[in-house]
C-alpha positions, 0 to 999 in steps of 0.5 A: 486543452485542460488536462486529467492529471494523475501525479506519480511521485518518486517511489521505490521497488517493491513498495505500495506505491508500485503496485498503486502506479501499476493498477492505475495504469493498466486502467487507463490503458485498459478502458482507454481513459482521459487521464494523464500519469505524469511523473515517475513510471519507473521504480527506484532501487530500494536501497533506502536505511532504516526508518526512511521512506525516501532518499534525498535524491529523490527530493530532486527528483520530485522538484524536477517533475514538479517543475516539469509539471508546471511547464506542461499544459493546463491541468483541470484535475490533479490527483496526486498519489500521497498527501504528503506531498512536499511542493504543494504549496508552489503548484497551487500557487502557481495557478492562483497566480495565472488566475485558474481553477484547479482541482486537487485530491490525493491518497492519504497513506498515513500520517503524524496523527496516528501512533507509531507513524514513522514520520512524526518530526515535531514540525509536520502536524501544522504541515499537514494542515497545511497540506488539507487546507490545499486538497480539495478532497482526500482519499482513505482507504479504510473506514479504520483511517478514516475514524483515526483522522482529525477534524482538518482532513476528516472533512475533506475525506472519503474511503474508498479502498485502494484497487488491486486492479495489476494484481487480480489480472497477473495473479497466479493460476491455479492453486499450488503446493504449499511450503511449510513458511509464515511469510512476512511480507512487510518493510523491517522496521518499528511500524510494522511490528518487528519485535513483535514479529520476534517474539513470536518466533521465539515462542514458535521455534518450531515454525519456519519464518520468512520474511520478505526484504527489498535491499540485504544493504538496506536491512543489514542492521535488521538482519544482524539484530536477528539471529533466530534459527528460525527467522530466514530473509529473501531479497530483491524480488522482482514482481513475479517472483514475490507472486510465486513467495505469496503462493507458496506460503502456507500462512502469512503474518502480519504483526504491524504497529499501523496499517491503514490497508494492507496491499501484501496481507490482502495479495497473500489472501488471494493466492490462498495464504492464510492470513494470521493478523493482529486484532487492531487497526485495518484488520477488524475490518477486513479480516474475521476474528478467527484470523485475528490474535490477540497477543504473541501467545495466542498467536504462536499458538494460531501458527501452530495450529493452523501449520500442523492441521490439514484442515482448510479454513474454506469458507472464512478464506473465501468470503474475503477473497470474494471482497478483496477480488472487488477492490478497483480504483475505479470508482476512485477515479469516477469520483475524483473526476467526476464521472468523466473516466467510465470504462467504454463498453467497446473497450471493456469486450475488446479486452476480454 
């Protein structure tokens, strides 16, 4: 029987990808779809150093169920859920040589092409053209990443934003009291902007910073490069508590150097943060300009403002929760397997 595949890659807690695994699974339980997720269920410990989005036990981890992938039964349609995906090579292989079709997409997160990536080894680009050579179609989530793209993937790809499917049905309820924080709620590293980050809390002294780390092992170097009085970190967070972090927070920054989407600036709109983000990248198309800055200064100075007024940017904040509250891998998965996966009525009433 030929299958719909959906291949979970090692991943990490607290990362993208978790909340990625999570939304796709609470569809296909919720709507009872024809789609198999084969791989990891469960996140590893994020204990990776500086500057790594992987451990070399996870390679193993992955040859293990890439194999155990080719030893199950025949797949027709097979998404995997990063288009850096080492081992592409040996499943389409594989189906060549058994003489059958198969069908293959992925969701492209980043890559060697965008400045500042944090992979950029002299040896991936022709990679990577080897990896577009392979998929069938790529998935953006942005119109931003897509006008980045070159020529190789860009004619293979389509946008459609990733789903917040997970978080929109376990979101808090109800609005709380706020802390008097700017959140941060990134990876410590170069691509997300961490000098920048620096720079403004030395000009915003005032202000309490928070930002939010997976590992205290991982990010020691970070933290002791970092003694600003203001500058505090939170560890190990396990989901609903990073829900209750993005709640409570009064302000949420971003200062990233790449962001092709955003699952934590777009999480903390939803729980009411208010979003102060760079005018660059993914944000001038998700976020107004009155959430935008332009430079440290003028963002210190946002801070300030926005963390001193009782004023609540009401109608700005809810235009972009009424988009962001949208964001389903829904349509994804229609188009991906073509049209095969539509939720059954009768499912959908049954849970709620």
């Amino acid at each position: 029987m030929q299958k719909n595949i959906i291949y979970v890659p090692p991943y990490y807690f607290g990362t993208s990808f978790e909340e990625i695994f999570l939304s796709l699974k609470h569809l296909i339980e919720k709507y009872n779809l024809p789609i198999a997720l084969v791989g990891d269920s469960t996140p590893l410990p994020n204990l990776l150093r500086d500057g790594q989005l992987d451990s070399p036990d996870s390679v193993l981890l992955q040859t293990k169920n890439l194999l155990g992938l080719l030893k199950g039964e025949e797949v027709s349609r097979l998404l995997f859920l990063d288009f850096f995906q080492p081992g592409l090579d040996l499943v389409k292989y594989f189906y060549f040589l058994k003489g059958k079709s198969l069908k293959t997409g992925a969701l492209l997160h980043g890559g060697s092409f965008l400045a500042g990536d944090l992979y950029n080894w002299n040896w991936l680009p022709k990679l990577e053209e080897a990896y577009a050579a392979m998929f069938d179609v790529i998935y953006a989530p942005s119109r931003h990443l897509y006008k980045t793209l070159p020529p190789f993937i860009k004619s293979k790809a389509a946008v459609f934003p990733w789903g917040l499917d997970y978080f929109l049905a376990n979101k808090p309820d109800g609005r709380v009291v706020k802390d008097q924080i700017v959140l941060f709620p990134h990876r410590f590293d170069m691509d997300k902007g961490v000098e920048e980050l620096i720079t403004i809390a030395k000009k915003a002294p005032k202000l309490k910073f928070l930002v939010t780390c997976p590992s205290p092992k991982a990010y020691r170097k970070a933290v002791w490069r970092t003694s600003l009085p203001n500058l505090d970190f939170i560890f190990e967070e396990n989901h609903l508590e990073h829900l209750q972090t993005l709640s409570r927070a009064k302000i949420v920054l971003s200062t990233a150097r790449q962001e092709n989407f955003g699952y934590s600036m777009l999480k903390a709109a939803l729980c009411g943060a208010i979003p102060v983000v760079p005018d660059r990248l993914v944000y001038r198309e998700y976020f107004p300009a009155a959430f935008r800055y332009s430079d440290s200064d003028d963002a210190a100075e946002k801070l300030e403002s926005l963390m001193s007024s009782t004023a609540w940017p009401g109608q700005d904040l809810k235009n972009i929760i009424k988009t962001f509250s949208t964001f389903s891998f829904l349509p994804l998965l229609e188009d991906f397997f073509n049209h095969t996966v539509r939720p059954n009525p009768r499912s959908e009433s049954d849970n709620g």
